[in-house]
HTML snippet that shows the backbone in 3Dmol.js (N, CA, C, O; Angstrom):
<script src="https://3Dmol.org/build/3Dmol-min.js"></script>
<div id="view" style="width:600px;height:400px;position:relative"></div>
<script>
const pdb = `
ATOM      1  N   UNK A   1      -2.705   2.797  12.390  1.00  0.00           N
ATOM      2  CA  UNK A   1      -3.879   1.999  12.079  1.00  0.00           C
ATOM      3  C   UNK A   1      -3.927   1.745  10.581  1.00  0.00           C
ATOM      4  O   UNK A   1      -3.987   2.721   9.833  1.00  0.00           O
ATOM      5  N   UNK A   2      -3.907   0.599  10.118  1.00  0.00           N
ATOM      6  CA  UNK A   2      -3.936  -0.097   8.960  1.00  0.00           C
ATOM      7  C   UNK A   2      -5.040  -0.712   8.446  1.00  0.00           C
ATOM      8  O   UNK A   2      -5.303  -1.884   8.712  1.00  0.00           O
ATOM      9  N   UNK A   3      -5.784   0.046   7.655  1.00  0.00           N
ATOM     10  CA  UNK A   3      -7.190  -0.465   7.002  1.00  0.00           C
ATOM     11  C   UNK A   3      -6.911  -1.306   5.845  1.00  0.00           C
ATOM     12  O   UNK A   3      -6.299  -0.955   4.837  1.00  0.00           O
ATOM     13  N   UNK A   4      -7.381  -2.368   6.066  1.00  0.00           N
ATOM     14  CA  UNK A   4      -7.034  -3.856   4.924  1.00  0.00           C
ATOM     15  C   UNK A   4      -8.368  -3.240   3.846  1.00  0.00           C
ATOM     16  O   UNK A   4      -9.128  -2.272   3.828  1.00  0.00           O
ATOM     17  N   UNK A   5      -8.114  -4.378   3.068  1.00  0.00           N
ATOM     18  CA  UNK A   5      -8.781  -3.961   1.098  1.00  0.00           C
ATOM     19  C   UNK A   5     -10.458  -4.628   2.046  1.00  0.00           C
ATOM     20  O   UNK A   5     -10.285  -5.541   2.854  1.00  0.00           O
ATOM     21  N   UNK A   6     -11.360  -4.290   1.914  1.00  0.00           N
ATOM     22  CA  UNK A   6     -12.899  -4.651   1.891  1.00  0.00           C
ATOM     23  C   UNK A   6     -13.502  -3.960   2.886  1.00  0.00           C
ATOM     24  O   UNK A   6     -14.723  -3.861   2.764  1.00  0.00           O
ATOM     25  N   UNK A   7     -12.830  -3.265   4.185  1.00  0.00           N
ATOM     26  CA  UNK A   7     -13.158  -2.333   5.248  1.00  0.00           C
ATOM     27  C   UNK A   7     -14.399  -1.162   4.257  1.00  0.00           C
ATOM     28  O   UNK A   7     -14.361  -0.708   3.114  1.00  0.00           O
ATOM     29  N   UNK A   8     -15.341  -1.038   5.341  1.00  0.00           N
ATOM     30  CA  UNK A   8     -16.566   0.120   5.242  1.00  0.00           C
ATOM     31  C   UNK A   8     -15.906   1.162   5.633  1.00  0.00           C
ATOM     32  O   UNK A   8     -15.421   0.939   6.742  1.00  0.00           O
ATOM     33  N   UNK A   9     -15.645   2.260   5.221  1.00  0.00           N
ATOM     34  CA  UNK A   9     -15.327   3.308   5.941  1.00  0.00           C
ATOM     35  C   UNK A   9     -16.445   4.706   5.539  1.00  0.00           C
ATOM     36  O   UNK A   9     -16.993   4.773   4.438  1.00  0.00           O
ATOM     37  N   UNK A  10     -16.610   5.565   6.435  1.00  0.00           N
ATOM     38  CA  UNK A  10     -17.582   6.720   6.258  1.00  0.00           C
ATOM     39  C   UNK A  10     -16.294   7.639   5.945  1.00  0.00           C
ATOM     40  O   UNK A  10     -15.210   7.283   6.408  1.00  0.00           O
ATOM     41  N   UNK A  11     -16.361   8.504   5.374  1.00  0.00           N
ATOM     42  CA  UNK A  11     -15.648  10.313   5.268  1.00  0.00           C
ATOM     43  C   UNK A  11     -16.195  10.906   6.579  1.00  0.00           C
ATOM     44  O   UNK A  11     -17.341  11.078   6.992  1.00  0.00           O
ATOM     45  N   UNK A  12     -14.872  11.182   7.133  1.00  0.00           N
ATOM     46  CA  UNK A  12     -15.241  12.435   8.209  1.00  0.00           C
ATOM     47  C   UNK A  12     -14.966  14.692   7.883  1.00  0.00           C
ATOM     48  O   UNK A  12     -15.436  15.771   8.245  1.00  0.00           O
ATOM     49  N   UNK A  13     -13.990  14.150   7.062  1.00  0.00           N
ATOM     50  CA  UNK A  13     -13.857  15.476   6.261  1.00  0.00           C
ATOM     51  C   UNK A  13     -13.698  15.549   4.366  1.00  0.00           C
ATOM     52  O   UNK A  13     -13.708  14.653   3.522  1.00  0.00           O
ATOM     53  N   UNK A  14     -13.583  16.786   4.280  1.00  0.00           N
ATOM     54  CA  UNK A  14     -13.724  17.160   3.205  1.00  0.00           C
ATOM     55  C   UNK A  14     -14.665  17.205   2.456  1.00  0.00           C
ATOM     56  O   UNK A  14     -15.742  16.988   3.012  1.00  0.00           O
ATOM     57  N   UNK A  15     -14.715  17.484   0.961  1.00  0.00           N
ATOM     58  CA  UNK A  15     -16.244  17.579   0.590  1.00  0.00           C
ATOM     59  C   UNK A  15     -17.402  16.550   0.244  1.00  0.00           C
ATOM     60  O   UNK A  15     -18.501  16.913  -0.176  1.00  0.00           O
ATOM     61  N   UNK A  16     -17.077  15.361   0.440  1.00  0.00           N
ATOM     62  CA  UNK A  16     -17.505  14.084   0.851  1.00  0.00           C
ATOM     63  C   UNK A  16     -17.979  13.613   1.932  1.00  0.00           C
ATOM     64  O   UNK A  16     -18.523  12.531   2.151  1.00  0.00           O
ATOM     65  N   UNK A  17     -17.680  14.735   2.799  1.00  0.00           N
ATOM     66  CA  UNK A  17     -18.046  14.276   4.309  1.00  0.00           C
ATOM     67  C   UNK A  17     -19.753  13.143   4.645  1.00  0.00           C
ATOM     68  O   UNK A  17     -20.782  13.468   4.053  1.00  0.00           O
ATOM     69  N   UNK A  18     -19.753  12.520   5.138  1.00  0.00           N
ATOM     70  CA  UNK A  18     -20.485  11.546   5.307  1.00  0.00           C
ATOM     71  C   UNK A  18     -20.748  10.506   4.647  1.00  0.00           C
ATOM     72  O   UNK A  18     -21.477   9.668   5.178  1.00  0.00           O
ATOM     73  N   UNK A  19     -20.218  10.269   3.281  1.00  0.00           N
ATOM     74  CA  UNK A  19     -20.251   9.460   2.372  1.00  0.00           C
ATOM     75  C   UNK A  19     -19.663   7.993   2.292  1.00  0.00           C
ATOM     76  O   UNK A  19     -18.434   7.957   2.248  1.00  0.00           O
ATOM     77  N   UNK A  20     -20.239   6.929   2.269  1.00  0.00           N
ATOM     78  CA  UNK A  20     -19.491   5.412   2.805  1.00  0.00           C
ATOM     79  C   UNK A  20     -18.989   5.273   1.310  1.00  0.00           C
ATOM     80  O   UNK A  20     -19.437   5.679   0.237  1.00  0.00           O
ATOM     81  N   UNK A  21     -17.991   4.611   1.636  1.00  0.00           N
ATOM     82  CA  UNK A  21     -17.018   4.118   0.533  1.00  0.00           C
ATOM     83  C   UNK A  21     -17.014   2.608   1.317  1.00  0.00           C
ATOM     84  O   UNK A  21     -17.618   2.258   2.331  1.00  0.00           O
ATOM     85  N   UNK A  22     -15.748   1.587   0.110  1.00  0.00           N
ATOM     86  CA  UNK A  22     -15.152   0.624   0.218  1.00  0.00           C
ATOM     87  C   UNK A  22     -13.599   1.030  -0.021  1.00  0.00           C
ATOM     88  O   UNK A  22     -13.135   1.899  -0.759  1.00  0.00           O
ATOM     89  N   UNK A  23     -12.926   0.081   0.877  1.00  0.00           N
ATOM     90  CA  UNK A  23     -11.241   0.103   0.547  1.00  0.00           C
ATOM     91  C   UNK A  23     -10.738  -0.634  -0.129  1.00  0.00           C
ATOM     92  O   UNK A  23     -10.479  -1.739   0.347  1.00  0.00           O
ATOM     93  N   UNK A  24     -10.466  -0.413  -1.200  1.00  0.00           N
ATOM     94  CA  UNK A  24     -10.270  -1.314  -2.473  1.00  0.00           C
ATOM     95  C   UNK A  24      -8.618  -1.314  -2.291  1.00  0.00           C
ATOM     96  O   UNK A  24      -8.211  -2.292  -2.918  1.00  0.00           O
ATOM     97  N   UNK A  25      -7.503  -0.605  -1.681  1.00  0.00           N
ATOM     98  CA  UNK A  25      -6.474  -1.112  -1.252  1.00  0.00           C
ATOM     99  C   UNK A  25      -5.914   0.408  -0.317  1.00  0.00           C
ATOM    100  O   UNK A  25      -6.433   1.383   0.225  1.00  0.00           O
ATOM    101  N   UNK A  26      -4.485  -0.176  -0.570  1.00  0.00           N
ATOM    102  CA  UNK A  26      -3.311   0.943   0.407  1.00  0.00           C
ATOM    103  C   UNK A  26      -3.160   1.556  -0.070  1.00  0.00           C
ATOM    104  O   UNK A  26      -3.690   1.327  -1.158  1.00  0.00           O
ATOM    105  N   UNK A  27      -2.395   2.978  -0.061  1.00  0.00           N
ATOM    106  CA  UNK A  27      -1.607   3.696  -0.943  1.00  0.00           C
ATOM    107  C   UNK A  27      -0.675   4.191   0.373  1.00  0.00           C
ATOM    108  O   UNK A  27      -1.131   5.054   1.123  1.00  0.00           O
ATOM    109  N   UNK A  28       0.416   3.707   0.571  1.00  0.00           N
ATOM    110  CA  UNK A  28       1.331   4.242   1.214  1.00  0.00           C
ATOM    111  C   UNK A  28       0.618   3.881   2.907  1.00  0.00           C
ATOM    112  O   UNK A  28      -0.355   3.143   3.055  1.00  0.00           O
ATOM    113  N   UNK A  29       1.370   4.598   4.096  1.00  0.00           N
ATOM    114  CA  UNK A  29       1.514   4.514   5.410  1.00  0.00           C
ATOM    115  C   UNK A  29       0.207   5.064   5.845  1.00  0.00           C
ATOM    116  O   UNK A  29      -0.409   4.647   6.826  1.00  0.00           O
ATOM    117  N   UNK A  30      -0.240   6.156   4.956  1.00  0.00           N
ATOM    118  CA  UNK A  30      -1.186   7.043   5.728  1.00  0.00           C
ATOM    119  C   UNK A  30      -2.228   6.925   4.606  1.00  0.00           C
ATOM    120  O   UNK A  30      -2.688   8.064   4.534  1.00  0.00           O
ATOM    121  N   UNK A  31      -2.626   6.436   4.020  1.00  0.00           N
ATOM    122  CA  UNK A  31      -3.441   6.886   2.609  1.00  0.00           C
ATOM    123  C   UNK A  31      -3.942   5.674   2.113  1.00  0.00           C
ATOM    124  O   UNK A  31      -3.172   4.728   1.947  1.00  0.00           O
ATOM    125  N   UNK A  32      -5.353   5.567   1.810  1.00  0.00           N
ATOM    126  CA  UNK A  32      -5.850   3.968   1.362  1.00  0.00           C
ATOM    127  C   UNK A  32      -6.755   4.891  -0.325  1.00  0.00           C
ATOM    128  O   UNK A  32      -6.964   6.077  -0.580  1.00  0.00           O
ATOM    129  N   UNK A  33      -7.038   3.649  -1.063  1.00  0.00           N
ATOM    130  CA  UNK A  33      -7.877   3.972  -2.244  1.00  0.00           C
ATOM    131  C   UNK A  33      -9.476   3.678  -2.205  1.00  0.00           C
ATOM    132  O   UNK A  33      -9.467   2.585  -1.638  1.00  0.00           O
ATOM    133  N   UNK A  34     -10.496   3.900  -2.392  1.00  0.00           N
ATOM    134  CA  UNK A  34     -11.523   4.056  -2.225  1.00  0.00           C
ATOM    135  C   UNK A  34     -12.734   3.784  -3.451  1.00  0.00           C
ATOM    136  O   UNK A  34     -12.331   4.062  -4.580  1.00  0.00           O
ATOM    137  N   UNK A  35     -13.970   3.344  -3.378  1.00  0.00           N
ATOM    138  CA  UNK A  35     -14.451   3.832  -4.002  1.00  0.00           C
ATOM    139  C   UNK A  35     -15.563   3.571  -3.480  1.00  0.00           C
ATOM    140  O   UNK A  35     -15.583   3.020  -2.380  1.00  0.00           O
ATOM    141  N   UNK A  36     -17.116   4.009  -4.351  1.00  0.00           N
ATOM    142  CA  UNK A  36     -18.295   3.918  -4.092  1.00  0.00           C
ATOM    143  C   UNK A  36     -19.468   3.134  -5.475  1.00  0.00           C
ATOM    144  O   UNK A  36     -20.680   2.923  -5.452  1.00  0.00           O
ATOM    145  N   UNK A  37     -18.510   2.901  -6.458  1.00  0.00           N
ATOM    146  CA  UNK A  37     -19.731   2.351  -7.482  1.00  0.00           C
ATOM    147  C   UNK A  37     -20.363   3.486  -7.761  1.00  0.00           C
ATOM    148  O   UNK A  37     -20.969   3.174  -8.787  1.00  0.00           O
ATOM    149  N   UNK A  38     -20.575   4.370  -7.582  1.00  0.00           N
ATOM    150  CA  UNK A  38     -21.139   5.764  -8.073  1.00  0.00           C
ATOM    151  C   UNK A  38     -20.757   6.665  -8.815  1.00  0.00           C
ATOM    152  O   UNK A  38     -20.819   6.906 -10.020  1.00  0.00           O
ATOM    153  N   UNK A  39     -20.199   7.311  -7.598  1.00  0.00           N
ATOM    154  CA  UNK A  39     -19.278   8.841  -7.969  1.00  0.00           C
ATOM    155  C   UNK A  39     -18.216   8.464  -8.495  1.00  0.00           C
ATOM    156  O   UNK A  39     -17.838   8.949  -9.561  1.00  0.00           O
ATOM    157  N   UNK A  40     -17.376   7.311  -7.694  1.00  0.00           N
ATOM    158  CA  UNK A  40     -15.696   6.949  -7.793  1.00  0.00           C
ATOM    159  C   UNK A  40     -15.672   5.418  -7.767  1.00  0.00           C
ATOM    160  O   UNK A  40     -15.619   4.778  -6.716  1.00  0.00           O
ATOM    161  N   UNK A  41     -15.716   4.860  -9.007  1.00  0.00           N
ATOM    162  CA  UNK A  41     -15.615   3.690  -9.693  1.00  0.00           C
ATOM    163  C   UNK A  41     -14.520   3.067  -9.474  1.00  0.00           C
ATOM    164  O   UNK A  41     -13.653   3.710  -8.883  1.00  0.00           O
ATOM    165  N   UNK A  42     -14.212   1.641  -9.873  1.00  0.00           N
ATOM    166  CA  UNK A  42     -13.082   0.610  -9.690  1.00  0.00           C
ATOM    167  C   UNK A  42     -12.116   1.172  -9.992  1.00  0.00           C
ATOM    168  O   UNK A  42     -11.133   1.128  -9.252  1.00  0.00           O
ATOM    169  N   UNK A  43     -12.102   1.958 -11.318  1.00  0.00           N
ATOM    170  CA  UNK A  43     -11.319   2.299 -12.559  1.00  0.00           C
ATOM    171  C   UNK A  43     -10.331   3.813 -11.959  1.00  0.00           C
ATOM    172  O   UNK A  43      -9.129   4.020 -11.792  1.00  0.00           O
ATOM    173  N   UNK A  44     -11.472   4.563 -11.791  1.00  0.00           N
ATOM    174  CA  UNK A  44     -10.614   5.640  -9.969  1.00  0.00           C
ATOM    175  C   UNK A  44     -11.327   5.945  -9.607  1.00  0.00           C
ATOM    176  O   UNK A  44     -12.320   6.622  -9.872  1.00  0.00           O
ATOM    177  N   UNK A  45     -10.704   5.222  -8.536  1.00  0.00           N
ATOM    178  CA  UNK A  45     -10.609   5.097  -6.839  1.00  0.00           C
ATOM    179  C   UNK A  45     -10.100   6.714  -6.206  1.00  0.00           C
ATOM    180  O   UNK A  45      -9.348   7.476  -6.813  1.00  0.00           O
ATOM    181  N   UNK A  46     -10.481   6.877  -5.380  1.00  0.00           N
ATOM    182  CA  UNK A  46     -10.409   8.647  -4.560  1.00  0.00           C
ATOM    183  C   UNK A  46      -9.219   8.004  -3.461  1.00  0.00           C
ATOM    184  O   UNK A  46      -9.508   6.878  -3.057  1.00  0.00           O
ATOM    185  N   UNK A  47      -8.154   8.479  -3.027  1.00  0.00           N
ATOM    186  CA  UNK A  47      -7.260   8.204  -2.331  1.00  0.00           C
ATOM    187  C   UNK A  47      -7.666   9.600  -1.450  1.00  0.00           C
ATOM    188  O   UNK A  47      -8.157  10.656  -1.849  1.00  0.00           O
ATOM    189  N   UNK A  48      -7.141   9.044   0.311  1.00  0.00           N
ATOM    190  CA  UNK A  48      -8.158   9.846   1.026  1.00  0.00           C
ATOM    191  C   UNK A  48      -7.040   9.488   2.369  1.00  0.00           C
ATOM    192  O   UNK A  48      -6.682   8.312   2.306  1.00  0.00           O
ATOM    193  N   UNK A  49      -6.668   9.944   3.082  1.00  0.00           N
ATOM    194  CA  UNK A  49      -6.119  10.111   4.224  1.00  0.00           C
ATOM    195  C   UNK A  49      -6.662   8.955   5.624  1.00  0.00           C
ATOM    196  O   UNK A  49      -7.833   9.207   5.908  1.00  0.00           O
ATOM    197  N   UNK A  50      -6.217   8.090   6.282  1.00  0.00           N
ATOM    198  CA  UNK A  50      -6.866   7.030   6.807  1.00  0.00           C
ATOM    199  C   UNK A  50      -7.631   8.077   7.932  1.00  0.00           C
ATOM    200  O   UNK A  50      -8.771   7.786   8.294  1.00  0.00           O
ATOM    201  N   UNK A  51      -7.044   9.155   8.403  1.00  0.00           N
ATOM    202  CA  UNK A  51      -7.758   9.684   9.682  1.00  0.00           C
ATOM    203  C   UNK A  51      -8.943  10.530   9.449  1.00  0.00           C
ATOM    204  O   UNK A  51      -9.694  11.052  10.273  1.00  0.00           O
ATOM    205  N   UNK A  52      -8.959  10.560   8.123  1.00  0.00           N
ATOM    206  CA  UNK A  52     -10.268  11.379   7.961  1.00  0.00           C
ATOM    207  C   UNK A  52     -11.134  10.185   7.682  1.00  0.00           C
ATOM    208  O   UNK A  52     -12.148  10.329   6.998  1.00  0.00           O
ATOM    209  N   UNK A  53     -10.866   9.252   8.071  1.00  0.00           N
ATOM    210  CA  UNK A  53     -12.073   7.963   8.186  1.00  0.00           C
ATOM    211  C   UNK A  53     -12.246   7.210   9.090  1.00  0.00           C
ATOM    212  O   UNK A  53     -11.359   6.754   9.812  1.00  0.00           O
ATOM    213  N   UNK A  54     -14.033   6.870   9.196  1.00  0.00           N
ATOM    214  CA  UNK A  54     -13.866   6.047  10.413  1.00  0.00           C
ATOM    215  C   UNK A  54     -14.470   4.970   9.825  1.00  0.00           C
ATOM    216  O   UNK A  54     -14.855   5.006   8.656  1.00  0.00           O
ATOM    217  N   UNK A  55     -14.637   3.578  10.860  1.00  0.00           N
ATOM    218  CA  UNK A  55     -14.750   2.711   9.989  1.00  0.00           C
ATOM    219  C   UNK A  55     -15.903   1.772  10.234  1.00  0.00           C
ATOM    220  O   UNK A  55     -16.000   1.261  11.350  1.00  0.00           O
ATOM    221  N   UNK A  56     -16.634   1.544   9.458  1.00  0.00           N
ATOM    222  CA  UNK A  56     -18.161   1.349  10.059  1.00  0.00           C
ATOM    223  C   UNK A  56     -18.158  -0.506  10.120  1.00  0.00           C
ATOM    224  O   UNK A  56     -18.343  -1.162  11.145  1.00  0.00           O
ATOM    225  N   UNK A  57     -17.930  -0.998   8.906  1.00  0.00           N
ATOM    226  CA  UNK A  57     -17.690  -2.464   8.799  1.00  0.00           C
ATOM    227  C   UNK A  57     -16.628  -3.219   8.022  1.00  0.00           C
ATOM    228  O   UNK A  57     -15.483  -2.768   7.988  1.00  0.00           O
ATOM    229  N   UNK A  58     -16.944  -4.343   7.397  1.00  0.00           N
ATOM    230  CA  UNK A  58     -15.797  -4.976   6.711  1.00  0.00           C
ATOM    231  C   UNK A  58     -16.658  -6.579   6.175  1.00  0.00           C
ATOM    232  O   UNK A  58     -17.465  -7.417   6.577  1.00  0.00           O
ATOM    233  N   UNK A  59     -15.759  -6.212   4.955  1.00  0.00           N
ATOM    234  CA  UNK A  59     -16.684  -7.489   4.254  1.00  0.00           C
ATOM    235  C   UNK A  59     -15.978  -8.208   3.248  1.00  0.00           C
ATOM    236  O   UNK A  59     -14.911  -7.662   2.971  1.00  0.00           O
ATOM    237  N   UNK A  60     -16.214  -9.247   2.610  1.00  0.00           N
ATOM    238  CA  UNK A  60     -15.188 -10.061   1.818  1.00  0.00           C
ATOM    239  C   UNK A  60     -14.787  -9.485   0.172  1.00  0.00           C
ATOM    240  O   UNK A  60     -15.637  -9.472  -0.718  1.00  0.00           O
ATOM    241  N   UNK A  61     -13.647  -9.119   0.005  1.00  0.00           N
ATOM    242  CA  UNK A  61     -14.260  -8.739  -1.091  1.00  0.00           C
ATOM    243  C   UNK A  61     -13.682  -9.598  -2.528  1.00  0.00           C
ATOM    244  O   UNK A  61     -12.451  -9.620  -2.524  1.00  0.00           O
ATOM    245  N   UNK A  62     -14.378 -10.400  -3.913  1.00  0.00           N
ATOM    246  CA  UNK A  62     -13.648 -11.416  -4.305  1.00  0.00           C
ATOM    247  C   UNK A  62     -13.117 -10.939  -5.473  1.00  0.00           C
ATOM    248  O   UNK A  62     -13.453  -9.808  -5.821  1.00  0.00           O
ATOM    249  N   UNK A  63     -12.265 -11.643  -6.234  1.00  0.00           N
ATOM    250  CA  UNK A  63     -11.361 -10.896  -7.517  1.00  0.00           C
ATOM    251  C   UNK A  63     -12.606 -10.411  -8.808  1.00  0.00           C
ATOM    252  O   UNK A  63     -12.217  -9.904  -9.861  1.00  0.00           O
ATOM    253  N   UNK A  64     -14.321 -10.691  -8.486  1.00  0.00           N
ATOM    254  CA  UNK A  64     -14.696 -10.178  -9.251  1.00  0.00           C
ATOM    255  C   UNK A  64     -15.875  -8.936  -9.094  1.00  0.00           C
ATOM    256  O   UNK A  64     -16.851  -8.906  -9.844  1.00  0.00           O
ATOM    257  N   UNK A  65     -15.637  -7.876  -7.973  1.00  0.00           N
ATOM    258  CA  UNK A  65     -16.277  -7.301  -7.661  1.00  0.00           C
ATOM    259  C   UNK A  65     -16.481  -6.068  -8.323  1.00  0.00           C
ATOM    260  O   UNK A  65     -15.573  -5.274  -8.569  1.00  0.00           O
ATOM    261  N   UNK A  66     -17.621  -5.915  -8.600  1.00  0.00           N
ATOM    262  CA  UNK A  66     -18.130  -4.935  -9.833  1.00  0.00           C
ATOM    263  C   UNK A  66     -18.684  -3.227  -8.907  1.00  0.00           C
ATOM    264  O   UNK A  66     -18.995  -2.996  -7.739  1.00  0.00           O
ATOM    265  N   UNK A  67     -18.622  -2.711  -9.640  1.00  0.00           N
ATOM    266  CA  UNK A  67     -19.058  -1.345  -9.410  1.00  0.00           C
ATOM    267  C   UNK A  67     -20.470  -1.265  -8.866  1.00  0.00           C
ATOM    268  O   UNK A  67     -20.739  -0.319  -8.126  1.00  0.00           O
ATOM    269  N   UNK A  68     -21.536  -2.296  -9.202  1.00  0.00           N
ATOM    270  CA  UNK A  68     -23.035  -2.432  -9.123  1.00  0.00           C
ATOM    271  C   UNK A  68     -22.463  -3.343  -6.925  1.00  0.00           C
ATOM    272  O   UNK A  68     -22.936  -3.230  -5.794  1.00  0.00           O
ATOM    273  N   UNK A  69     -21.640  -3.871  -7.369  1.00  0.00           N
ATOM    274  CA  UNK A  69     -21.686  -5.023  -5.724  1.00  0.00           C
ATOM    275  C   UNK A  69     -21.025  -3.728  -5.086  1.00  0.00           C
ATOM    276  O   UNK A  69     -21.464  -3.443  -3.972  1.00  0.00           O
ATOM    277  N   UNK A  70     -20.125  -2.965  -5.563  1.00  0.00           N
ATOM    278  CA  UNK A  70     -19.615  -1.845  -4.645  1.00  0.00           C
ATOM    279  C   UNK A  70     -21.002  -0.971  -3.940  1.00  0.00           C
ATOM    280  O   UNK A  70     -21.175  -0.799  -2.733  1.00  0.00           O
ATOM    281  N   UNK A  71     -22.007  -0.437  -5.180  1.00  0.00           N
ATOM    282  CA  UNK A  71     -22.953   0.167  -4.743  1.00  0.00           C
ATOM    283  C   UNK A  71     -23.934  -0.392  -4.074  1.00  0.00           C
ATOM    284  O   UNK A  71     -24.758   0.280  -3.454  1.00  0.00           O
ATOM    285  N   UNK A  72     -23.955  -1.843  -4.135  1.00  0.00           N
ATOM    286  CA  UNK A  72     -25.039  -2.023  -3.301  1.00  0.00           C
ATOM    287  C   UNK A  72     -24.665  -2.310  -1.509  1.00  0.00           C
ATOM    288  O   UNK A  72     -25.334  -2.239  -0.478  1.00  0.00           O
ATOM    289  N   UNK A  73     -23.009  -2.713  -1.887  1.00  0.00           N
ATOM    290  CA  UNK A  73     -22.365  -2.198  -0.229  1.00  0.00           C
ATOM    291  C   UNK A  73     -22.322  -0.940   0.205  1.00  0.00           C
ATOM    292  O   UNK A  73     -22.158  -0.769   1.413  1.00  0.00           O
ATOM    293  N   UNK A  74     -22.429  -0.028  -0.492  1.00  0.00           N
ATOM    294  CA  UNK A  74     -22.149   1.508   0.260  1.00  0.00           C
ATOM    295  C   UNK A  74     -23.800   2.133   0.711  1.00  0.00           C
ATOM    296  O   UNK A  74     -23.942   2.974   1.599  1.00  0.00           O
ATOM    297  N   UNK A  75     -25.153   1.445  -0.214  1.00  0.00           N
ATOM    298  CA  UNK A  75     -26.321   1.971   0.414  1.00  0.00           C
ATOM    299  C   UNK A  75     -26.546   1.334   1.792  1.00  0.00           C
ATOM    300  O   UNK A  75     -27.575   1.561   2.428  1.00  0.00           O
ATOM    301  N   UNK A  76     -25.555   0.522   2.254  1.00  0.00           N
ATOM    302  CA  UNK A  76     -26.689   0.110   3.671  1.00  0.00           C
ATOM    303  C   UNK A  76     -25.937   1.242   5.070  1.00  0.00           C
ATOM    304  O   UNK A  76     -26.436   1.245   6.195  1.00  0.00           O
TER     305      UNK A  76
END
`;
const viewer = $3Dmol.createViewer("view");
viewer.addModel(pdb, "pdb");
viewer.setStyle({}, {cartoon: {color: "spectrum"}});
viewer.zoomTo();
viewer.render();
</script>
């Protein structure tokens, strides 16, 4: 299962558990980059295992998306 760059995903483990992120890209077969506008900014992104995520929505995301548009996707 291959999560493309703008996917909602929640944390199912680790110490993040429940926390929505955005997929800001890939990292390899098993592993995507992440962030939230919060905690883990454009600048770094938390790289996170695809199965410890599930995936709630998906949304457009454009070449100028800021840390403030990240956070206001991860409160809903």
């Amino acid at each position: 299962m291959a999560l493309k760059e703008g996917t909602i995903v929640k944390s199912l483990k680790g110490h993040d558990t429940g926390r929505i992120y955005v997929v800001i890209s890939a990292a390899g077969e098993d592993f995507v980059l992440l962030c939230d506008g919060k905690y883990r900014k454009l600048d770094n992104p938390k790289q996170k295992r695809i199965k410890h995520l599930e995936v709630i929505g998906e949304i457009r995301l454009s070449a100028s998306v800021t840390d403030a548009s990240v956070r206001k996707i991860c409160k809903l």
